[in-house]
PyMOL Python script that loads the backbone (N, CA, C, O; Angstrom):
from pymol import cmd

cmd.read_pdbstr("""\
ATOM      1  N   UNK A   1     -62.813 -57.931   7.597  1.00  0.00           N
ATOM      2  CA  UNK A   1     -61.855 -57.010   8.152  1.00  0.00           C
ATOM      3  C   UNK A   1     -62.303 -55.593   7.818  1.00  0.00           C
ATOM      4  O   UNK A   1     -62.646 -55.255   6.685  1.00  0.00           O
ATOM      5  N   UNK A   2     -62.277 -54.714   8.972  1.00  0.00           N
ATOM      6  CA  UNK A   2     -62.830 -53.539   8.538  1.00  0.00           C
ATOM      7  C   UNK A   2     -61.401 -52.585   8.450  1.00  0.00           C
ATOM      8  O   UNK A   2     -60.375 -52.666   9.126  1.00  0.00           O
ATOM      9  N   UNK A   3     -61.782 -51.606   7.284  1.00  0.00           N
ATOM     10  CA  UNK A   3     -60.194 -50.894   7.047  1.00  0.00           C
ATOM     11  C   UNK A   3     -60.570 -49.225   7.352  1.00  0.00           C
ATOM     12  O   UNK A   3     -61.106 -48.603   6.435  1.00  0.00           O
ATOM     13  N   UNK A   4     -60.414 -48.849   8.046  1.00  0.00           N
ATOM     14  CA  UNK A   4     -60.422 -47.635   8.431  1.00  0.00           C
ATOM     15  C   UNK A   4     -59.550 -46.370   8.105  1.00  0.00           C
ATOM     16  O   UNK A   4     -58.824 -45.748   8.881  1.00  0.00           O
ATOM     17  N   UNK A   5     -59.871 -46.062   6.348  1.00  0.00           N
ATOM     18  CA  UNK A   5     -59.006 -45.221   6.097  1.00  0.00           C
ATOM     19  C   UNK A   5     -58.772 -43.875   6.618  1.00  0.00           C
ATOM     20  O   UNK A   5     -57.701 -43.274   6.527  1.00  0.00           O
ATOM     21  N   UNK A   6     -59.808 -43.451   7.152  1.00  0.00           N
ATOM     22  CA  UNK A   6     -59.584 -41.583   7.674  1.00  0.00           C
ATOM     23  C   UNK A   6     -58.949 -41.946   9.154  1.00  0.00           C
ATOM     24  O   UNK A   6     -58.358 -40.892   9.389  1.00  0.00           O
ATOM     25  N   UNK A   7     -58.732 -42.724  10.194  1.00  0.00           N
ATOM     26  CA  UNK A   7     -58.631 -42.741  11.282  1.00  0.00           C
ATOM     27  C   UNK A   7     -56.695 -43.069  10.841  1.00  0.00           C
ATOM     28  O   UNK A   7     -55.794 -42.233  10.767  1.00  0.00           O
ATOM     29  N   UNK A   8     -56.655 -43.976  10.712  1.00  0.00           N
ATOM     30  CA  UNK A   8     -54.838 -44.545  10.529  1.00  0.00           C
ATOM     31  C   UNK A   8     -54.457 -44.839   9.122  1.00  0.00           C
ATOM     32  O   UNK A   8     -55.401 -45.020   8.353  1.00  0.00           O
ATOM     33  N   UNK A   9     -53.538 -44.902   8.754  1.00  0.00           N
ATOM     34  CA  UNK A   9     -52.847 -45.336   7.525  1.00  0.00           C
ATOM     35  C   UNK A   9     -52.052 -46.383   7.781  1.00  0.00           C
ATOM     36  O   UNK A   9     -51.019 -46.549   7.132  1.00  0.00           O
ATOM     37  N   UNK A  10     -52.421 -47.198   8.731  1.00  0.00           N
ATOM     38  CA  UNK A  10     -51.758 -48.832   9.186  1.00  0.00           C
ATOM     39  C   UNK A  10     -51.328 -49.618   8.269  1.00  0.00           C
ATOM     40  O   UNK A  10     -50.146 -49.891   8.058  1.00  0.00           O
ATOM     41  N   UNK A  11     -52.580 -50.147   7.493  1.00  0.00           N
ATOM     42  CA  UNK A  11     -52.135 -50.837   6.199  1.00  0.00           C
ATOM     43  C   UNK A  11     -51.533 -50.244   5.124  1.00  0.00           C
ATOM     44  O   UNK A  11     -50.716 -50.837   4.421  1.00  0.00           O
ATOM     45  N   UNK A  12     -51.777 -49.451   5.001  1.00  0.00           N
ATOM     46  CA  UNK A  12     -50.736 -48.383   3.914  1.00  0.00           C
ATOM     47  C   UNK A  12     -49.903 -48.741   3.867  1.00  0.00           C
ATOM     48  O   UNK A  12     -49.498 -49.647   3.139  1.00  0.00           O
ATOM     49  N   UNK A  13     -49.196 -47.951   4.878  1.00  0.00           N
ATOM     50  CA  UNK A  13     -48.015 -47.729   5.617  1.00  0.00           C
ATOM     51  C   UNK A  13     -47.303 -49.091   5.286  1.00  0.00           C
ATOM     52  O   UNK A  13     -46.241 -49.215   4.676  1.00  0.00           O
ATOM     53  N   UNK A  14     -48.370 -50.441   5.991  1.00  0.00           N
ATOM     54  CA  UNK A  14     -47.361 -52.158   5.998  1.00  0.00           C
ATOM     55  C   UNK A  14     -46.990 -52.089   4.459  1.00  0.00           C
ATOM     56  O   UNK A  14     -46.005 -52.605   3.931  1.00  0.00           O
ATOM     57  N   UNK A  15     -47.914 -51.397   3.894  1.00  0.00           N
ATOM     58  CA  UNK A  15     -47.865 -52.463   2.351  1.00  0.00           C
ATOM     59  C   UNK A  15     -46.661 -51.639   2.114  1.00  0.00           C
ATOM     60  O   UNK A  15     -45.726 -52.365   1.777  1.00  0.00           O
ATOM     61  N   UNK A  16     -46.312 -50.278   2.170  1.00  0.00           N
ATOM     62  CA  UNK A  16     -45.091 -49.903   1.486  1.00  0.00           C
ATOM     63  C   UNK A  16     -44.195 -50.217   1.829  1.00  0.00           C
ATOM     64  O   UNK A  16     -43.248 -50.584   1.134  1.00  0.00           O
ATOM     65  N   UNK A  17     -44.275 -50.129   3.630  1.00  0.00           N
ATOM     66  CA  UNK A  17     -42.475 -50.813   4.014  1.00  0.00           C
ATOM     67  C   UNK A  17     -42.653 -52.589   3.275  1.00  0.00           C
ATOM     68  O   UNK A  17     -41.582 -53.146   3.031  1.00  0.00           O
ATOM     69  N   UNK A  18     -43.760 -53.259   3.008  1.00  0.00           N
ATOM     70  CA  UNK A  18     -43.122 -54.274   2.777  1.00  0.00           C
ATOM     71  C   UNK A  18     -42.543 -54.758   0.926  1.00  0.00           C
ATOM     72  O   UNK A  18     -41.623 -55.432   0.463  1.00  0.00           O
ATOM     73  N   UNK A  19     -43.714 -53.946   0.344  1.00  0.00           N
ATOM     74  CA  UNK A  19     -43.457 -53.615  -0.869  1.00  0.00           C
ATOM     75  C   UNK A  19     -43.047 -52.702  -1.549  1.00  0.00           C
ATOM     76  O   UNK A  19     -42.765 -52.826  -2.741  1.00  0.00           O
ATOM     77  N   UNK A  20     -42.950 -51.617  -0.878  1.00  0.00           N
ATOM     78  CA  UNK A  20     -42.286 -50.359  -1.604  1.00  0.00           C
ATOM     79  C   UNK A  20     -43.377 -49.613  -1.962  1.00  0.00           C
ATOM     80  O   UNK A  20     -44.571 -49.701  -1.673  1.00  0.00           O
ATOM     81  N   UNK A  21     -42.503 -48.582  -2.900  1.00  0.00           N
ATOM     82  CA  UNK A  21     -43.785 -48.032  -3.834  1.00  0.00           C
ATOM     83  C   UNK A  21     -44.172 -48.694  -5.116  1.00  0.00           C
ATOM     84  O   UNK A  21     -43.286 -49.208  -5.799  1.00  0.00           O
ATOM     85  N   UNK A  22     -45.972 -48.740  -5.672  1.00  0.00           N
ATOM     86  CA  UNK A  22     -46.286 -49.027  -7.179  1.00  0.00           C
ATOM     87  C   UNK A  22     -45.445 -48.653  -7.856  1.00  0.00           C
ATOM     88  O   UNK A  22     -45.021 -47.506  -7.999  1.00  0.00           O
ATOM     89  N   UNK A  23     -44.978 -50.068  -8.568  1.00  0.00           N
ATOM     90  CA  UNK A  23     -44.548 -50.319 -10.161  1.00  0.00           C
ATOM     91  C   UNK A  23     -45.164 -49.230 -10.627  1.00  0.00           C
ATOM     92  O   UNK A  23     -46.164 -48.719 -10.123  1.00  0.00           O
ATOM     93  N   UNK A  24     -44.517 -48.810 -11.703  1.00  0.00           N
ATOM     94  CA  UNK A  24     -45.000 -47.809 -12.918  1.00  0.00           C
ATOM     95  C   UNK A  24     -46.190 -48.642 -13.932  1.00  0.00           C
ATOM     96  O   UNK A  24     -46.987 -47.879 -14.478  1.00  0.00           O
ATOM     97  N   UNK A  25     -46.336 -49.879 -14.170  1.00  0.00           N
ATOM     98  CA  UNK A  25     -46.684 -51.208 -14.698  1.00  0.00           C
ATOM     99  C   UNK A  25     -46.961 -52.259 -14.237  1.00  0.00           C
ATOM    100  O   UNK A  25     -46.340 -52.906 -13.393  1.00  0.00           O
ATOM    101  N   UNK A  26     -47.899 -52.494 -14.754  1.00  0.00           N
ATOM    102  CA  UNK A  26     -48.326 -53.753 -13.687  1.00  0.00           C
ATOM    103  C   UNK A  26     -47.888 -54.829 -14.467  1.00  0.00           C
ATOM    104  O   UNK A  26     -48.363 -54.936 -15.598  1.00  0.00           O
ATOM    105  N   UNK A  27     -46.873 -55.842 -13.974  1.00  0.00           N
ATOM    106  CA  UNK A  27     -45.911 -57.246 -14.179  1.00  0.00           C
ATOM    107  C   UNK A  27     -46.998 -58.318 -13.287  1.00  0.00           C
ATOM    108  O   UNK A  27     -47.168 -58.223 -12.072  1.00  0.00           O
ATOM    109  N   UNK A  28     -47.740 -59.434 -14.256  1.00  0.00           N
ATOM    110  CA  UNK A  28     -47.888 -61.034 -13.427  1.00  0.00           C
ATOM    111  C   UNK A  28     -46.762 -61.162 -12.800  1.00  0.00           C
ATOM    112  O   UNK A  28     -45.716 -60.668 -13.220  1.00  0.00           O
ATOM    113  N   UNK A  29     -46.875 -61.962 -11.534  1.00  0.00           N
ATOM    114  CA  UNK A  29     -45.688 -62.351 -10.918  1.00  0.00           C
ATOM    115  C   UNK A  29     -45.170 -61.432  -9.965  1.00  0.00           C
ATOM    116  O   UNK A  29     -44.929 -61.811  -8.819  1.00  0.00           O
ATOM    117  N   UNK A  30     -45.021 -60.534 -10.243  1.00  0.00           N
ATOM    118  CA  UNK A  30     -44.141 -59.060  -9.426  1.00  0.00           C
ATOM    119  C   UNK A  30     -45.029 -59.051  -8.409  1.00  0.00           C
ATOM    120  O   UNK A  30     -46.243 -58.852  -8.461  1.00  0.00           O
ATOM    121  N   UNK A  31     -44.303 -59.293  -7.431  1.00  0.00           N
ATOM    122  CA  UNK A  31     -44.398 -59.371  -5.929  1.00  0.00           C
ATOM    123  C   UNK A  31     -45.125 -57.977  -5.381  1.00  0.00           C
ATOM    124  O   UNK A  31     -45.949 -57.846  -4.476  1.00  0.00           O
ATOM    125  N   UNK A  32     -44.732 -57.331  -5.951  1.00  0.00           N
ATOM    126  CA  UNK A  32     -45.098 -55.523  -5.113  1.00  0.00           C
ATOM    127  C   UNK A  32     -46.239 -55.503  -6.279  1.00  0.00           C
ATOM    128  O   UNK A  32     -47.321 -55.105  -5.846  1.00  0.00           O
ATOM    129  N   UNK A  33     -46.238 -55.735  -7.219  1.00  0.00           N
ATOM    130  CA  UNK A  33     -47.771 -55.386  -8.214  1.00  0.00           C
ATOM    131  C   UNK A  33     -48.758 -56.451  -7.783  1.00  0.00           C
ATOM    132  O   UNK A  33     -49.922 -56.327  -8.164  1.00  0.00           O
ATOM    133  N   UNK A  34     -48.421 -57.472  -7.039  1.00  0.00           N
ATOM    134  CA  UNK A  34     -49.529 -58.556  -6.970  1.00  0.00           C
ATOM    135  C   UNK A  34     -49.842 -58.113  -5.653  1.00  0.00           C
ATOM    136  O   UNK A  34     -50.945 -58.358  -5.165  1.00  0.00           O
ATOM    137  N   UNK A  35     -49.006 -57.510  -5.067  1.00  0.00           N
ATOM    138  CA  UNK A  35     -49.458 -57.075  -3.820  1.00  0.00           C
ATOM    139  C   UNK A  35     -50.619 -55.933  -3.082  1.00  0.00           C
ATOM    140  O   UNK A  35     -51.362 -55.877  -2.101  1.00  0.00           O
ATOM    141  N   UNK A  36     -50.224 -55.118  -4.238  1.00  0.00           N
ATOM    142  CA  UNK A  36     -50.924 -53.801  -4.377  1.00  0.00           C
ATOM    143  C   UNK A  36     -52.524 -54.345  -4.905  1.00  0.00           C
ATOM    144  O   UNK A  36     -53.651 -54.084  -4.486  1.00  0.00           O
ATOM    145  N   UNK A  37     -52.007 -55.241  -6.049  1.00  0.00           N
ATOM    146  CA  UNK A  37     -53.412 -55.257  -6.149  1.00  0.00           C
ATOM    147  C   UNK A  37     -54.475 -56.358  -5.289  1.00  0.00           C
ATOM    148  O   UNK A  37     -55.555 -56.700  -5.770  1.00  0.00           O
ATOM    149  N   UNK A  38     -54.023 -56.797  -4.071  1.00  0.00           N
ATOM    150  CA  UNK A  38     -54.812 -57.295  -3.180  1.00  0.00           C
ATOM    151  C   UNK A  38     -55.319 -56.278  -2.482  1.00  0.00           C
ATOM    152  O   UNK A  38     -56.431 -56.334  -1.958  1.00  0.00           O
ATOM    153  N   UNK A  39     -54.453 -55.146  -2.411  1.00  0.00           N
ATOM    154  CA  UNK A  39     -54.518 -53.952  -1.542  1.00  0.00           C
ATOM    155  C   UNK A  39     -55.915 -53.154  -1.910  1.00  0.00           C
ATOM    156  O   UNK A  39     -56.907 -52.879  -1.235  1.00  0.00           O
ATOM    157  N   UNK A  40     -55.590 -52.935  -3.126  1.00  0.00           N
ATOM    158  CA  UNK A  40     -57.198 -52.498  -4.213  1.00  0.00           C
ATOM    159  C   UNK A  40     -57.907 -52.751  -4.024  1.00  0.00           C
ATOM    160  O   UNK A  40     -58.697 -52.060  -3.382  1.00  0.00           O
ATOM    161  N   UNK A  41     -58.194 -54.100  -4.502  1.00  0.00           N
ATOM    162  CA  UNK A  41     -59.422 -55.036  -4.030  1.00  0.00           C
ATOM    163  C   UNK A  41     -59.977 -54.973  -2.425  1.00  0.00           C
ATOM    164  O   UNK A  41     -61.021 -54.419  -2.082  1.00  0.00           O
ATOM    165  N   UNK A  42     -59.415 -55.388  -1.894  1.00  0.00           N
ATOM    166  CA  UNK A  42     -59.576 -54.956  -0.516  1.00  0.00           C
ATOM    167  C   UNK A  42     -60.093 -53.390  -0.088  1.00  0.00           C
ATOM    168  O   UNK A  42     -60.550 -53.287   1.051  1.00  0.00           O
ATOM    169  N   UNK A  43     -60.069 -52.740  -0.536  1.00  0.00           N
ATOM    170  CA  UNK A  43     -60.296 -51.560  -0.601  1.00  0.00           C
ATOM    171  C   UNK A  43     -61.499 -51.074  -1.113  1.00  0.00           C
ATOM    172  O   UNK A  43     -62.355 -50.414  -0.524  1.00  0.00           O
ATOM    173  N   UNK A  44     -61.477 -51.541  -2.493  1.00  0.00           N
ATOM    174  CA  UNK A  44     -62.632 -52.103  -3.371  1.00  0.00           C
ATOM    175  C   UNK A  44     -63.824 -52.364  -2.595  1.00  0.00           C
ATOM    176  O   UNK A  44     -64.819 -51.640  -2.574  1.00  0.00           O
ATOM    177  N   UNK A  45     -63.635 -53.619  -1.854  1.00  0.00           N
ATOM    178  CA  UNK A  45     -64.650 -54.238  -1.307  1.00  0.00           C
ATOM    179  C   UNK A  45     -65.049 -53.758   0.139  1.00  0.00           C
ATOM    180  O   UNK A  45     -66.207 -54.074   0.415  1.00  0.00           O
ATOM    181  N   UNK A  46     -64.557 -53.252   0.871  1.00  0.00           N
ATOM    182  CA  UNK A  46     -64.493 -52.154   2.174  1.00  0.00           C
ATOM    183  C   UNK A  46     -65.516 -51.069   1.668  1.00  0.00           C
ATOM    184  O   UNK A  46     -66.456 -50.732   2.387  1.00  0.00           O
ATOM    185  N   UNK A  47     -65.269 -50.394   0.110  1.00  0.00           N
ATOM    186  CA  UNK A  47     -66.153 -49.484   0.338  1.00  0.00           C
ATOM    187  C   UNK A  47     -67.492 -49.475  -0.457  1.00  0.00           C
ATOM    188  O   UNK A  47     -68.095 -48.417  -0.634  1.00  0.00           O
ATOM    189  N   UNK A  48     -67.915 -50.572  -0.896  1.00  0.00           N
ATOM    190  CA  UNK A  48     -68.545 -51.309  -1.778  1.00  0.00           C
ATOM    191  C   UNK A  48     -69.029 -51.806  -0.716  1.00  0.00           C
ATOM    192  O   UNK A  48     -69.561 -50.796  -0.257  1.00  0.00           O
ATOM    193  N   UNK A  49     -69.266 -52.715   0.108  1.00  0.00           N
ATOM    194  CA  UNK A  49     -69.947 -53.237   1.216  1.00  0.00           C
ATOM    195  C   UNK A  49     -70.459 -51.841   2.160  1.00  0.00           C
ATOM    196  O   UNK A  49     -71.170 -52.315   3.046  1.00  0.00           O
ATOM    197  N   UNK A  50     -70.399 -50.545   2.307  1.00  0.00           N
ATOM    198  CA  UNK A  50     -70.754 -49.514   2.911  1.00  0.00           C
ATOM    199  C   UNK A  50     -70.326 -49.543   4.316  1.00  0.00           C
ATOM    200  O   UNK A  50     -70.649 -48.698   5.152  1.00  0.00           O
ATOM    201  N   UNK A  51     -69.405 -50.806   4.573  1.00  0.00           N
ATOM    202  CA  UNK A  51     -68.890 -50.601   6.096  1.00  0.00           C
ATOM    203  C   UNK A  51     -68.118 -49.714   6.312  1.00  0.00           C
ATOM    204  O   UNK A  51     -67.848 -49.616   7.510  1.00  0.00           O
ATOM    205  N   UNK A  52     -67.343 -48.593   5.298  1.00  0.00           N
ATOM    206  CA  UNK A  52     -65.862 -47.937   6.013  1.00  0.00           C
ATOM    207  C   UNK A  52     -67.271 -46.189   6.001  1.00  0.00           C
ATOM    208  O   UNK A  52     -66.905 -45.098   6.439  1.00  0.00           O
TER     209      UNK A  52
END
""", "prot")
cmd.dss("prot")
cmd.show_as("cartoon", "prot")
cmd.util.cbc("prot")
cmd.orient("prot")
């Protein structure tokens, strides 16, 4: 999946309406912290692979 941060803020955008904003702390389990950090990673690896 290619993530195209300078063009849209698409995924952004999903992850907050669906999770909100980052915990102050990162909680195992916590739905919006486990979420975010797929978000990272993903991100991580987008610009680490030199595709974005």
């Amino acid at each position: 999946m290619k993530i195209d941060l300078d063009k849209d803020k698409v995924f952004f955008n999903w992850m907050v309406e669906t999770y909100g904003k980052r915990c102050k702390d990162f909680e195992v389990g916590c739905a919006c912290c486990e979420g975010w950090l797929l978000y990272d990673k993903l991100i991580q690896e987008e610009f680490a692979s030199g595709r974005n």
